[in-house]
C-alpha positions as CSV (number, residue, x, y, z in Angstrom):
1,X,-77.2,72.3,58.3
2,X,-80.1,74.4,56.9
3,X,-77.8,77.4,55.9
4,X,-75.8,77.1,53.0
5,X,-72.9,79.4,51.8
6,X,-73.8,80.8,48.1
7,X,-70.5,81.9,47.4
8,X,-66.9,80.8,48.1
9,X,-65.4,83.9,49.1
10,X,-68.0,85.2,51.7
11,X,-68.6,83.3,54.6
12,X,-71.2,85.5,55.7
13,X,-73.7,85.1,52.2
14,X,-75.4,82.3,53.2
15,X,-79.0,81.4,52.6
16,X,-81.5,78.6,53.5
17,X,-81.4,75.1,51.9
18,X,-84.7,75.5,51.5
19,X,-84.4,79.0,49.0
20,X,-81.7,77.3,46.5
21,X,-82.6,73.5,46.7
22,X,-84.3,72.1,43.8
23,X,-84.7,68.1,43.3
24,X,-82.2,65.7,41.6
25,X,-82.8,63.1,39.8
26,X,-82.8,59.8,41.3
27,X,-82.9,56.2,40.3
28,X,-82.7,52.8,42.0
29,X,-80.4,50.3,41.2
30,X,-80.9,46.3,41.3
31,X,-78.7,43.3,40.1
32,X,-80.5,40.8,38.5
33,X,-79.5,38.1,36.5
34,X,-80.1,39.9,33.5
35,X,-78.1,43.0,34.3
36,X,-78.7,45.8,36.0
37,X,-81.3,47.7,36.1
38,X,-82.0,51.5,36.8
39,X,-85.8,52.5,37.7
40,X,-86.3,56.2,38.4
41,X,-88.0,57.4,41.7
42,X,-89.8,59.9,43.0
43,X,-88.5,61.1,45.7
44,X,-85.4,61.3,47.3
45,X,-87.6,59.9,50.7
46,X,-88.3,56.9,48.7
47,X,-84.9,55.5,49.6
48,X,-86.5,54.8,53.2
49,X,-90.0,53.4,52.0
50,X,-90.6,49.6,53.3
51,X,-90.5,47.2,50.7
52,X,-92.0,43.7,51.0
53,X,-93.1,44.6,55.3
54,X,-89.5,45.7,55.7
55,X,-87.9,48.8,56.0
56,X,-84.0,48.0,54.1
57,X,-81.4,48.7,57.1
58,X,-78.7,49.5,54.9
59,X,-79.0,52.0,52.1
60,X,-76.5,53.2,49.7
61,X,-76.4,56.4,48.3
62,X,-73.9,56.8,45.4
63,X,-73.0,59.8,43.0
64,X,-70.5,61.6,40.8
65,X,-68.3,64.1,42.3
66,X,-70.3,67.6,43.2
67,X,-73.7,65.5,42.2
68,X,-75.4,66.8,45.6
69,X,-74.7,64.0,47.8
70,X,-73.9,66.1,50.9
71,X,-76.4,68.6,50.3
72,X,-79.4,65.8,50.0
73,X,-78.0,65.2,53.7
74,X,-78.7,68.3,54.9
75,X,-81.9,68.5,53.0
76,X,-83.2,64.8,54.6
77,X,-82.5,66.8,57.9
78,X,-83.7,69.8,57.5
79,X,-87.1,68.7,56.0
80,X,-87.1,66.3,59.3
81,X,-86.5,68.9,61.9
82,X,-88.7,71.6,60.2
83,X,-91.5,69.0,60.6
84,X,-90.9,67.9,64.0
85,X,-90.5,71.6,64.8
86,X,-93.9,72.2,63.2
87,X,-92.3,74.6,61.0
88,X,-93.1,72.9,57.3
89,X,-94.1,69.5,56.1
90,X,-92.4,66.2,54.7
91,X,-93.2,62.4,54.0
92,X,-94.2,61.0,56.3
93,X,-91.8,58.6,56.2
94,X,-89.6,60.7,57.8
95,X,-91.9,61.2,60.6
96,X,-91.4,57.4,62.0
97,X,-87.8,58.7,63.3
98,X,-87.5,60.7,66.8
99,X,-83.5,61.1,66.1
100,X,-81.7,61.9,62.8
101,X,-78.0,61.6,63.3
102,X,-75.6,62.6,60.3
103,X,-71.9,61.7,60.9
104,X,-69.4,62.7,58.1
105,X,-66.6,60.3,57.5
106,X,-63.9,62.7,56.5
107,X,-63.7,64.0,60.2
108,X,-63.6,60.8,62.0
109,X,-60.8,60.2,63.8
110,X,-58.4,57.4,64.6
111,X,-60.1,54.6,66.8
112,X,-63.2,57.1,67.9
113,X,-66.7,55.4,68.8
114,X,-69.6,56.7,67.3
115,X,-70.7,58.3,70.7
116,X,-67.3,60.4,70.4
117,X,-67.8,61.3,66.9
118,X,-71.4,62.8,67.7
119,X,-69.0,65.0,70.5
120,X,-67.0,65.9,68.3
121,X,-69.3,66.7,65.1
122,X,-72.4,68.3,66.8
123,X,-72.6,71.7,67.6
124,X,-75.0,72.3,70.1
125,X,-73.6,74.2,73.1
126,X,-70.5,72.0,75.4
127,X,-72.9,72.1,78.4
128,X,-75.4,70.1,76.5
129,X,-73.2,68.1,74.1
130,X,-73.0,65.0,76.6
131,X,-77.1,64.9,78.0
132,X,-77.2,65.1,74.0
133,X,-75.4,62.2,72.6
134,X,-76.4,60.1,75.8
135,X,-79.8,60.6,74.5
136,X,-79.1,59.8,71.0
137,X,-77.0,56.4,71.7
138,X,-79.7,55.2,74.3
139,X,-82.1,55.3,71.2
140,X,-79.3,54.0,69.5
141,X,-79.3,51.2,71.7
142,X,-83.2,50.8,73.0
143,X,-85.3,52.5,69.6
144,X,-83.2,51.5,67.0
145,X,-86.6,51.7,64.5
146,X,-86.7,55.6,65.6
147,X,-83.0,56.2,64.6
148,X,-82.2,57.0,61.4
149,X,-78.1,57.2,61.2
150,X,-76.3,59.1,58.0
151,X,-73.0,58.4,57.0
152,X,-72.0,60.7,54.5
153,X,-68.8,60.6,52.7
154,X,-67.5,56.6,52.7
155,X,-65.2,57.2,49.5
156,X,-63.5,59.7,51.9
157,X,-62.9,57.2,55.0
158,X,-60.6,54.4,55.5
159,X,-62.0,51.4,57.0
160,X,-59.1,51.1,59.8
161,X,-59.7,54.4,61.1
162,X,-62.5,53.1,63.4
163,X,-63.6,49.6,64.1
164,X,-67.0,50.6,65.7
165,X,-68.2,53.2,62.6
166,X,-66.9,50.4,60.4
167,X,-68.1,47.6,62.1
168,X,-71.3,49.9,61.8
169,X,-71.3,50.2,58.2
170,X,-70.7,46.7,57.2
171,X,-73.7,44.9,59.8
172,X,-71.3,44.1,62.3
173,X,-72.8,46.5,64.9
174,X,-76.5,48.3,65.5
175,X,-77.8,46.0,62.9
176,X,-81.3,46.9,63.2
177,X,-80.8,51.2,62.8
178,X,-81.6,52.2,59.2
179,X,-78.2,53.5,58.1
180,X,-78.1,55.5,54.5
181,X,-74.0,55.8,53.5
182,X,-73.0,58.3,51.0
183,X,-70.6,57.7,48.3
184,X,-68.5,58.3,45.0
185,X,-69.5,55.5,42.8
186,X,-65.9,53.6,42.8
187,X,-66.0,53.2,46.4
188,X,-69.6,51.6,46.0
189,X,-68.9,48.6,44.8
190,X,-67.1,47.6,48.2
191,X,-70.5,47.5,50.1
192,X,-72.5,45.9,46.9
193,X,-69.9,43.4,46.9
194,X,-70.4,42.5,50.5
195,X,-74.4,41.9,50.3
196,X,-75.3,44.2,53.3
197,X,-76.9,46.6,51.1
198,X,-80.7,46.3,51.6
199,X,-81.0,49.3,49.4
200,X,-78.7,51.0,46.3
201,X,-79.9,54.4,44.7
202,X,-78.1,56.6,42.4
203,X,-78.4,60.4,42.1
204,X,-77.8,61.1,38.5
205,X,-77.9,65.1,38.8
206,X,-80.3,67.6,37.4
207,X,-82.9,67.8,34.4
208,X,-83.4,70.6,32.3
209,X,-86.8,71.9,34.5
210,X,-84.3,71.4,37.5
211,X,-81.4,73.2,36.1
212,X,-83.7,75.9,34.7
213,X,-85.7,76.4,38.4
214,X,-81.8,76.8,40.4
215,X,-80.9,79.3,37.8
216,X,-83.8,81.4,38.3
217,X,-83.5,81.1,42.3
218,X,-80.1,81.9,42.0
219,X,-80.8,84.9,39.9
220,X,-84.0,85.8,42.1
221,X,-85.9,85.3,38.7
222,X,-88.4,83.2,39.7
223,X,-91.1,84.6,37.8
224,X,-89.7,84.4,34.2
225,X,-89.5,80.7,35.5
226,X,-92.8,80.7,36.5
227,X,-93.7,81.9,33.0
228,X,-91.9,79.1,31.4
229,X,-93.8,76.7,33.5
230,X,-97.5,77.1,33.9
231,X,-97.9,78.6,30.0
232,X,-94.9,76.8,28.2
233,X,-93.4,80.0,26.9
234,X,-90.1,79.0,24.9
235,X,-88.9,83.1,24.7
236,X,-89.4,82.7,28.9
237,X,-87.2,79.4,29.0
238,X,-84.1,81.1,27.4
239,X,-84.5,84.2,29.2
240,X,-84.2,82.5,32.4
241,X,-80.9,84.2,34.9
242,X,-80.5,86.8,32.5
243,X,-80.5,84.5,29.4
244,X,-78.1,82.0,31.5
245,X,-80.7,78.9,30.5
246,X,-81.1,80.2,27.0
247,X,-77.0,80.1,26.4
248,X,-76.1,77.0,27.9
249,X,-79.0,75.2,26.3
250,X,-77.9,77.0,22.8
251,X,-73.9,75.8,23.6
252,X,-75.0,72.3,24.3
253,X,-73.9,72.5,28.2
254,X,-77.0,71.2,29.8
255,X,-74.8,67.7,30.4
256,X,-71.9,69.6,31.7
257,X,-74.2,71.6,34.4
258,X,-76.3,68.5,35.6
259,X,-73.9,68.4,38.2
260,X,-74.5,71.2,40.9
261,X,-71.6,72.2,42.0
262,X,-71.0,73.1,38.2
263,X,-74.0,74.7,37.6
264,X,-73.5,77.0,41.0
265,X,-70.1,78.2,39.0
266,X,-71.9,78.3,35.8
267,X,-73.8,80.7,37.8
268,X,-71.0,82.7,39.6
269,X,-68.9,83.9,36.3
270,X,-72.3,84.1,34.6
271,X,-73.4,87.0,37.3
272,X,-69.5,88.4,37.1
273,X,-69.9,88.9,33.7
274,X,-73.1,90.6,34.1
275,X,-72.1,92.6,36.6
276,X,-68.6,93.9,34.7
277,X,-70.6,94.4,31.5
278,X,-68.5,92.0,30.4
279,X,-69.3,90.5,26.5
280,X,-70.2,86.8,27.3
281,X,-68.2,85.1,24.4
282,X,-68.2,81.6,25.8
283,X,-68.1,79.6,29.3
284,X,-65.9,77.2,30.2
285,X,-67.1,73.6,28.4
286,X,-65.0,71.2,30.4
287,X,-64.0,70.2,33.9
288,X,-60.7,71.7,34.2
289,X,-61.5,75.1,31.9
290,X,-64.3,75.8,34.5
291,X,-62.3,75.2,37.1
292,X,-59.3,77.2,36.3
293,X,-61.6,79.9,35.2
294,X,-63.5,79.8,39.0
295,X,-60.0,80.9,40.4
296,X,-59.6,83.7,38.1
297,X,-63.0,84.6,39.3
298,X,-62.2,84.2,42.8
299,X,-58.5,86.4,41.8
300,X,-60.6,89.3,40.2
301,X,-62.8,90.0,42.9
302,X,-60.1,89.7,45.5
303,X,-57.9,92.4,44.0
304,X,-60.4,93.9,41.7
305,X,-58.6,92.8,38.8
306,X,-61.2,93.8,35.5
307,X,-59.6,92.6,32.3
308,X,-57.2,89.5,31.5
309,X,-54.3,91.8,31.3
310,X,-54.7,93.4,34.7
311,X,-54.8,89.9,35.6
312,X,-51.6,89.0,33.5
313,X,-50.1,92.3,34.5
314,X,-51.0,91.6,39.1
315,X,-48.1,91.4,41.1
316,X,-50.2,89.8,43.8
317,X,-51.4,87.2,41.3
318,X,-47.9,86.5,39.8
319,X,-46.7,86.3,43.3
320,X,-49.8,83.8,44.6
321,X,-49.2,81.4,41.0
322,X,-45.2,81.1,41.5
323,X,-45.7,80.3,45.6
324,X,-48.8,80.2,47.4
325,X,-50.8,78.0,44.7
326,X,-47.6,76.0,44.2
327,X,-47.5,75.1,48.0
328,X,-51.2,74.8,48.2
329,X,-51.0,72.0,45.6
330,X,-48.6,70.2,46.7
331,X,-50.7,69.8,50.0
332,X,-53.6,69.2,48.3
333,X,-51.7,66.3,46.5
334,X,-49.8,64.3,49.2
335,X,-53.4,65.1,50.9
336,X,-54.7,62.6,48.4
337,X,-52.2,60.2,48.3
338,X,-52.3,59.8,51.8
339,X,-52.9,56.0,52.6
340,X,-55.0,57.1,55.2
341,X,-56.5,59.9,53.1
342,X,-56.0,64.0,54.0
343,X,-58.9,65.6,53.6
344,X,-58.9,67.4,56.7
345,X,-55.6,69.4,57.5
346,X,-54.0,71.2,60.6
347,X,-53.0,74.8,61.0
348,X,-49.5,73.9,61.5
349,X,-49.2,71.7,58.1
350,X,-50.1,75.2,56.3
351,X,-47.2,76.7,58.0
352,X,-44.7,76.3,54.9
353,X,-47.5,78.3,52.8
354,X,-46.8,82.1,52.1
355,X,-49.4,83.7,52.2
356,X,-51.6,81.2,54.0
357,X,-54.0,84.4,54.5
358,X,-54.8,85.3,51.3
359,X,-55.9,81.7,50.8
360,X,-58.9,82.4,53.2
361,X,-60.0,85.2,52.0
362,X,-60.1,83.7,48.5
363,X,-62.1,81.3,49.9
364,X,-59.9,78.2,49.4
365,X,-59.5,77.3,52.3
366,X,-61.8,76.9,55.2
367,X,-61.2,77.0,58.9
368,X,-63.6,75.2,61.6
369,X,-63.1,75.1,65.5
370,X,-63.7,71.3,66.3
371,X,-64.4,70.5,70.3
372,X,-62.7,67.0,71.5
373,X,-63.1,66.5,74.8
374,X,-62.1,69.2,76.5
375,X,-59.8,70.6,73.8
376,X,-60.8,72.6,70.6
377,X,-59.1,72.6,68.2
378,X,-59.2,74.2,64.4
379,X,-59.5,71.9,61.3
380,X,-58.9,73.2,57.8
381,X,-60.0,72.1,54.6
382,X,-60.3,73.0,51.4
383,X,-64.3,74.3,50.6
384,X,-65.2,71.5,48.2
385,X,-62.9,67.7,48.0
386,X,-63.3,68.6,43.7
387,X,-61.5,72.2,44.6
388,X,-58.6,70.2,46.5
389,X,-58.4,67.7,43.3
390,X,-58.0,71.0,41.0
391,X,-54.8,72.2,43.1
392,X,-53.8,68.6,42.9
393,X,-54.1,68.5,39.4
394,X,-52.7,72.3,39.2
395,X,-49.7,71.3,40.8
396,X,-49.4,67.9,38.8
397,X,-49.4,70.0,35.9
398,X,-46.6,72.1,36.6
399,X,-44.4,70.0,37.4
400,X,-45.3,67.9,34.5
401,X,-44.3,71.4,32.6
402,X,-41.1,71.7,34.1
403,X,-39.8,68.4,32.7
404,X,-40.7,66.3,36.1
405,X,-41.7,63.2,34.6
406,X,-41.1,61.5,38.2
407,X,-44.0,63.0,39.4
408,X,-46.1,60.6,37.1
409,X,-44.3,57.6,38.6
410,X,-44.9,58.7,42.1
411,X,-48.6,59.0,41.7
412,X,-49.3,55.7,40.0
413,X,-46.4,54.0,42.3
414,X,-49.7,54.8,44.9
415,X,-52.4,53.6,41.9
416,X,-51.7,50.1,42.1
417,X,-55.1,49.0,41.4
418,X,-58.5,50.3,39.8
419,X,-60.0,50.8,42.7
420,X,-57.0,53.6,43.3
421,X,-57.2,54.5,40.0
422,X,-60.8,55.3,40.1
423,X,-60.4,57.3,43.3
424,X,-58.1,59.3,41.5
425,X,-60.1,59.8,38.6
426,X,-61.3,63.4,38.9
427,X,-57.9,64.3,39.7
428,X,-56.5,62.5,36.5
429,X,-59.2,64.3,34.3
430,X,-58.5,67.7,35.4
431,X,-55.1,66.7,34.7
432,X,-55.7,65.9,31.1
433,X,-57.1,69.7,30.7
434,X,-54.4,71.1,32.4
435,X,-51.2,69.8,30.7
436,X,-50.6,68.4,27.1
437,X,-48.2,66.2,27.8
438,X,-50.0,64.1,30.4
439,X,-53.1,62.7,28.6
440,X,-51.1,59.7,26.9
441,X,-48.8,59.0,29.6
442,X,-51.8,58.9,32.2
443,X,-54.3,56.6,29.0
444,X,-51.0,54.3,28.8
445,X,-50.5,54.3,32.8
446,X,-54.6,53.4,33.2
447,X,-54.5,50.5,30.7
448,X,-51.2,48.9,32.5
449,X,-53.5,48.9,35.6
450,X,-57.0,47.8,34.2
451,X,-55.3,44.4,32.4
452,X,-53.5,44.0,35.4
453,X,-56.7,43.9,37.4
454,X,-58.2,41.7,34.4
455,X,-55.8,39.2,34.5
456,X,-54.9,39.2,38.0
457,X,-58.6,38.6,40.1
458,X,-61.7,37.8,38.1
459,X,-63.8,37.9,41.1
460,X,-67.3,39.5,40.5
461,X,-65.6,42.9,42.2
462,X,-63.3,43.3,39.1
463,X,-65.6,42.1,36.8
464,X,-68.0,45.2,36.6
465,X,-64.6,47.0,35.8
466,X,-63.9,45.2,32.7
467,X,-67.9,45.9,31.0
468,X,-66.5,47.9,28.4
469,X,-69.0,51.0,29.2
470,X,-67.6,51.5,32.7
471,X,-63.9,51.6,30.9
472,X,-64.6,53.7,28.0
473,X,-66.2,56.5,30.0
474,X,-62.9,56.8,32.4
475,X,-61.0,56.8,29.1
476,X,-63.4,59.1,27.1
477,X,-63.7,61.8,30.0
478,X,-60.3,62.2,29.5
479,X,-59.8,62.6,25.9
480,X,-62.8,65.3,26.4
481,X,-60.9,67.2,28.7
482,X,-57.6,66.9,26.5
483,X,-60.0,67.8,23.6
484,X,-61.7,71.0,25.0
485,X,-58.4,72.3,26.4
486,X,-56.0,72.0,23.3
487,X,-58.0,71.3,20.0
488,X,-61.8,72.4,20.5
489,X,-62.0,73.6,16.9
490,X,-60.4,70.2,15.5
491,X,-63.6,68.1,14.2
492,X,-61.4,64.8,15.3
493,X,-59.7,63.5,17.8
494,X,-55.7,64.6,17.6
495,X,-53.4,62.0,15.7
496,X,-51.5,61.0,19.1
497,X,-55.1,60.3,20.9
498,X,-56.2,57.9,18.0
499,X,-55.1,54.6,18.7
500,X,-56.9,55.0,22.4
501,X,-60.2,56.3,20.5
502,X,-60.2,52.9,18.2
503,X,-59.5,51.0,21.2
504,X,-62.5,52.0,23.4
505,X,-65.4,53.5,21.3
506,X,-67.7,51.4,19.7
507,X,-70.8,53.3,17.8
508,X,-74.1,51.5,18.2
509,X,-73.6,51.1,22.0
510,X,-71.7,53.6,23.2
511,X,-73.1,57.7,24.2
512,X,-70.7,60.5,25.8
513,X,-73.2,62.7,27.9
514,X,-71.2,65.7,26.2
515,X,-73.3,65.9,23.1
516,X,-70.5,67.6,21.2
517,X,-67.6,65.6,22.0
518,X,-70.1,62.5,20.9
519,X,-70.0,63.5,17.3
520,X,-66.2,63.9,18.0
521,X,-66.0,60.7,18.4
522,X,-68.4,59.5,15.7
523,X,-66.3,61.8,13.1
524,X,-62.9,60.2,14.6
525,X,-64.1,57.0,13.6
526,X,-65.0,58.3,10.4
527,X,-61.5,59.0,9.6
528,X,-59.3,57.2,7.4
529,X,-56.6,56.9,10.6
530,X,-58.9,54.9,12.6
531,X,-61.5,52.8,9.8
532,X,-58.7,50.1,9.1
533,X,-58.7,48.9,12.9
534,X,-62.5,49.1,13.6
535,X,-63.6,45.2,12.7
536,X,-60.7,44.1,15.0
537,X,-61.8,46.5,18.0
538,X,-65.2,45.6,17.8
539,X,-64.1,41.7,17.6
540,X,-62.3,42.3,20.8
541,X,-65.3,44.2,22.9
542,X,-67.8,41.4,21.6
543,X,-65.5,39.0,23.6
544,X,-64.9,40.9,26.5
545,X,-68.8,41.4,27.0
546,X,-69.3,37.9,26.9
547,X,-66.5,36.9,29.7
548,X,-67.7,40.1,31.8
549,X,-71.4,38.6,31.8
């Protein structure tokens, strides 16, 4: 868990956690009366610190999608064993646990224990897998204060796939082991609702200093950050990866890269271009544009491809876009829709995929052996669950393209609530940068489903649902994407995406974390389209606030 792979289509480039981590920014979450409120934290180790003589038995880790919730995992455990190794320090708070388990919820299978999960997840040698997890669930059982369980991933597993990890998660079972579960932030609101959180934290992604310190370890540049730090020299802070810091600070991107995983492909085509001599003109400024322009990336050093009509011009690429990718996101789709979820895949359902090969090197796929009982068996999956939404989206989008307006109906015939919705949200943004035509079909689709849920079930689950913040961003992030993708020179929102900008925006409360699409959306409500509806829209918010609270 200490190794981590740098980049997507070399197995073999990995590095320690420890050489590319840097600290995210955290904050702890409480519902009081008056609202909720959101106090930062130190540490990420201050999710486990005793409050009142107690130490909180359930914590709840939630985050956007590539935020860093896996990777604080690894990093909780491989500060822990470097310490109990005597190899490096951490809190000491760590120190009060003699066994760290991390389970990841994806991989569980159908009606497995939490002993057979540990089989069938750890990967220390067969011959002492058993004396291993006999250990582990005697401590389970006997130390419970010395066990420190991790479920990582709970927006990626479905409650009837095991009663005993569920039964774990929700108190039912091993009530007194501290248990930390990771999450999207949709999903959260299951476990919040429930009252067997003793703890809720939120990782809100990285700060400029944080953003600026990856860059310069991804670049091997620490010492222009160095600069920056210790005597505050501005001309070092933009100069930081090759003037990486300087540009996306310059283009406003800082919001858009305080998500890792973004960041790490801000990175990537940052170094390709650097390495082609390349003239950086501009990076990608939305979800789906940096996305689709990771593939190319991926394309161009598979098949040495140097200029975008090489690309154009590739047989192998024209022949991987028509089949292989159209396959591939098809499985990456029903994947999703999945009741049971399918995030984890045979080798035999890839068997309808030319080209299946090429997919691997690429590095869009992944193949694990995975030991169950006796057997072993391989598991695919796609390197990142955001890289499986893009091919779902990718494929969404073409057949959106080719006049297949089913395909709408047959993904929201499986959205039949917010809580789907939500699940699907990345999806349905990438979507929105992907094809014109779906943005108002999926706006119109979204609002059918959140006043159902409004006027259906007013229990305090739904409720957070309908604060008109919590809306407005799921509609906002996807009139940014639409934005970026077809009308980034336009200073307002397109005619057709109007009526949706008077119905969700209101001015003195409301703040995109994309700078540049917030004066979009100031200037849109500027316009003389949209200044004839705005007493009425803000009427109708002022009302809703008061029934949410």
């Amino acid at each position: 868990m200490s190794q981590i792979q740098r980049l997507p289509w070399d197995p073999d480039d990995t590095m320690h956690l420890d050489d590319v981590y840097v600290n995210l920014q955290w904050v702890q979450e409480e519902r009081k009366p008056a609202g909720t409120s959101s106090d930062p934290i130190h540490s990420y180790t201050s999710i486990l610190d005793t409050k009142q003589g107690k130490t909180p038995k359930r914590i709840l880790v939630r985050g956007k999608a590539g935020i860093g919730k896996t990777t604080f995992t690894q990093k909780m455990a491989t500060d822990w064993a470097n310490a109990t190794l005597g190899l490096g320090e951490c809190d000491e708070v760590l120190l009060r646990y003699k066994h760290v388990l991390i389970i990841n919820l994806r991989s569980i299978q159908p009606g497995q224990t939490l002993k057979e999960a540990m089989e069938t997840q750890i990967t220390c040698p067969a011959e002492n897998r058993k004396a291993v997890t006999d250990e582990v669930m005697q401590a389970i059982d006997y130390d419970s204060d010395h066990v420190l369980l991790v479920f990582d991933g709970y927006d990626e597993y479905d409650i009837n796939t095991s009663t005993e990890i569920t039964d774990i998660i929700y108190r039912r079972q091993y009530q007194g082991v501290c248990t930390v579960i990771t999450t999207r932030p949709w999903k959260a609101e299951e476990l919040m609702n429930g009252r067997i959180i003793g703890g809720a934290f939120e990782i809100t992604g990285l700060t400029k200093d944080n953003i600026a310190e990856y860059v310069a370890k991804f670049f091997n540049d620490e010492q222009t950050y160095v600069e920056y730090l210790v005597y505050k020299r501005w001309d070092a802070w933009g100069s930081i990866g090759n003037g990486l810091v300087g540009y996306l600070d310059e283009k406003e991107l800082m919001s858009l890269v305080k998500i890792p995983i973004l960041l790490l492909f801000m990175c990537l085509m940052w170094q390709e271009d650097q390495e082609s001599d390349a003239q950086t003109d501009s990076l990608p400024a939305s979800f789906a544009l940096l996305y689709r322009k990771l593939i190319q990336l991926l394309l161009r050093r598979r098949y040495g491809i140097r200029t975008q009509d090489e690309m154009e011009q590739s047989a192998c690429v024209q022949k991987l876009e028509k089949q292989t990718f159209i396959s591939l996101g098809k499985l990456a789709f029903d994947g999703l829709v999945k009741p049971d979820g399918g995030l984890i895949f045979d080798e035999k359902d890839l068997q309808t995929i030319p080209d299946v090969n090429e997919l691997y090197s690429l590095g869009l796929l992944s193949k694990c052996k995975v030991h169950s009982n006796l057997d072993v068996k391989h598991e695919v999956t796609f390197p990142h669950k955001t890289i499986q939404e893009f091919f779902a989206a990718k494929y969404l989008a073409r057949k959106l393209d080719e006049s297949d307006s089913n395909i709408l109906d047959q993904l929201f015939e499986n959205l039949d609530t917010t809580d789907k919705l939500y699940d699907m949200s990345f999806v349905l943004r990438l979507l929105c940068g992907l094809s014109r035509k779906a943005t108002t079909e999926v706006l119109r689709r979204g609002e059918v489903l959140h006043n159902k849920d409004d006027k259906q079930d007013h229990s305090h689950k739904n409720m957070d649902y309908c604060v008109p913040d919590t809306c407005k961003d799921w509609y906002n992030d996807l009139l940014l994407e639409h934005w970026y993708a077809y009308c980034p020179q336009e200073t307002v929102l397109p005619p057709e995406l109007f009526s949706w900008h008077t119905e969700l925006y209101i001015p003195d409360s409301f703040e995109h974390s994309d700078s540049k699409f917030q004066q979009i959306l100031r200037d849109s409500m500027c316009s003389p389209q949209i200044c004839s509806g705005l007493n009425a829209v803000i009427i109708d918010y002022a009302a809703l606030e008061v029934h949410c609270i």
